[in-house]
C-alpha positions in Angstrom: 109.1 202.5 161.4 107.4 199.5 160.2 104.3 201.1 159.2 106.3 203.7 157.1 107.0 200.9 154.5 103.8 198.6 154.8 102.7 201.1 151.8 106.0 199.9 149.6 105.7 196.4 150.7 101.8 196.5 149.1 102.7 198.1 146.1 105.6 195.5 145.2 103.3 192.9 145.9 100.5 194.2 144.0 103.0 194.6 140.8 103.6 190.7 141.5 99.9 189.7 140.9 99.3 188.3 137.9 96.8 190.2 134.9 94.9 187.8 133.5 95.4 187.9 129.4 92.3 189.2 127.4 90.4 186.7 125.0 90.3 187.4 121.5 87.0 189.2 120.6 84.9 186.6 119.0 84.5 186.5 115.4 80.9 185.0 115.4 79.0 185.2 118.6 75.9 182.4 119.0 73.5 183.5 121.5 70.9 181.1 122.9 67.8 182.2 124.3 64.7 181.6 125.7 61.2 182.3 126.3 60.0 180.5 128.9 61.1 177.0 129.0 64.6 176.5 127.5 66.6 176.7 125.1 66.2 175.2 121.4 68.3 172.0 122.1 68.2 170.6 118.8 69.5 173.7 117.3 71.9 174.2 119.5 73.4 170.5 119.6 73.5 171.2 115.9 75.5 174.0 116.1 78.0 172.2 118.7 78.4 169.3 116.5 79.4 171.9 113.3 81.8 173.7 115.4 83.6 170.5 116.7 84.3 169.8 112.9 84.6 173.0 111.3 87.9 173.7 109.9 89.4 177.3 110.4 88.0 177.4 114.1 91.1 179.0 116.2 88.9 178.6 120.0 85.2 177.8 121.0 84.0 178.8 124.3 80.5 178.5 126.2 79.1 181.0 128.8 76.7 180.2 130.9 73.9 183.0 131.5 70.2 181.9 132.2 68.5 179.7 134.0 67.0 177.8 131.5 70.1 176.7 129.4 70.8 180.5 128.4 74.2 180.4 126.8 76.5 182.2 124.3 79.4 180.4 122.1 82.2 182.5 121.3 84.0 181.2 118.4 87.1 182.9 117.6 88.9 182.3 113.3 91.7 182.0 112.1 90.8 184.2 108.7 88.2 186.4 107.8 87.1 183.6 104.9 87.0 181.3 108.3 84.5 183.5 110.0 82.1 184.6 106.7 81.9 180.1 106.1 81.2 179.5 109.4 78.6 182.3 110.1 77.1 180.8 106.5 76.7 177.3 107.7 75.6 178.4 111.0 73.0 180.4 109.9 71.5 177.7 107.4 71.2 175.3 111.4 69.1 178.2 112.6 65.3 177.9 111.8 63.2 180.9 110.9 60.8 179.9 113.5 62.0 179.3 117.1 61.5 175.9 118.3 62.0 177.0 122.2 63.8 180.3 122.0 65.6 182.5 119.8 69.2 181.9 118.7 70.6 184.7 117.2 74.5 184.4 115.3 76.5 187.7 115.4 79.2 188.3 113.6 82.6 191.0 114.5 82.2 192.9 111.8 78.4 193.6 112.6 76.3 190.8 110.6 73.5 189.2 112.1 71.0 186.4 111.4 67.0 187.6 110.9 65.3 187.5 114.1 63.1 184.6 114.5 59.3 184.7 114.9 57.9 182.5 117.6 55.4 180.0 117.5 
């Protein structure tokens, strides 16, 4: 008898569980690479420094991926004028020649910083 309504009993508690609440997609994505032996830390303390400043910034988050310091920022706006000033200034921190590795800036709607050469 029990076992006729251990299947109900899992299904009401499965509908209990909580559905964790997906993130906004990110307005400008900051990927930070590398090629052997890190990433480019100046460029990417740079970038960090902007971003704790920058006005129109709704959330900024940081994910882990390498095992040299592989990372990418996710850095949701409040407006669309919010997301084309910040991919601006961003790009102008990037230089056109990696220092370490490559940090490219993506943006939602599809725009993207020149890839970098490497010394």
């Amino acid at each position: 008898m029990i076992l006729r309504f251990l299947p109900l009993a899992f299904l009401a508690a499965a509908g209990c569980a909580t559905v964790p609440t997906a993130q906004a997609p990110c307005s400008v994505k900051i990927d930070f690479g590398s090629y052997c032996c890190g990433v480019d830390g100046e460029t990417k303390a740079a970038v960090e420094r902007y971003l704790e400043g920058a006005r129109g910034v709704a959330s900024s988050t940081s994910s882990a991926w390498g095992r040299e310091g592989e990372s990418t920022r996710c850095v949701v706006t409040r407006t669309r004028a919010d997301t084309d000033r910040i991919y601006r200034d961003l790009a102008a921190l990037v230089p056109p020649t990696a220092r370490r590795g490559p940090v490219t800036i993506v943006t939602a709607d599809g725009r993207a910083t020149p890839n970098q050469t490497q010394r």
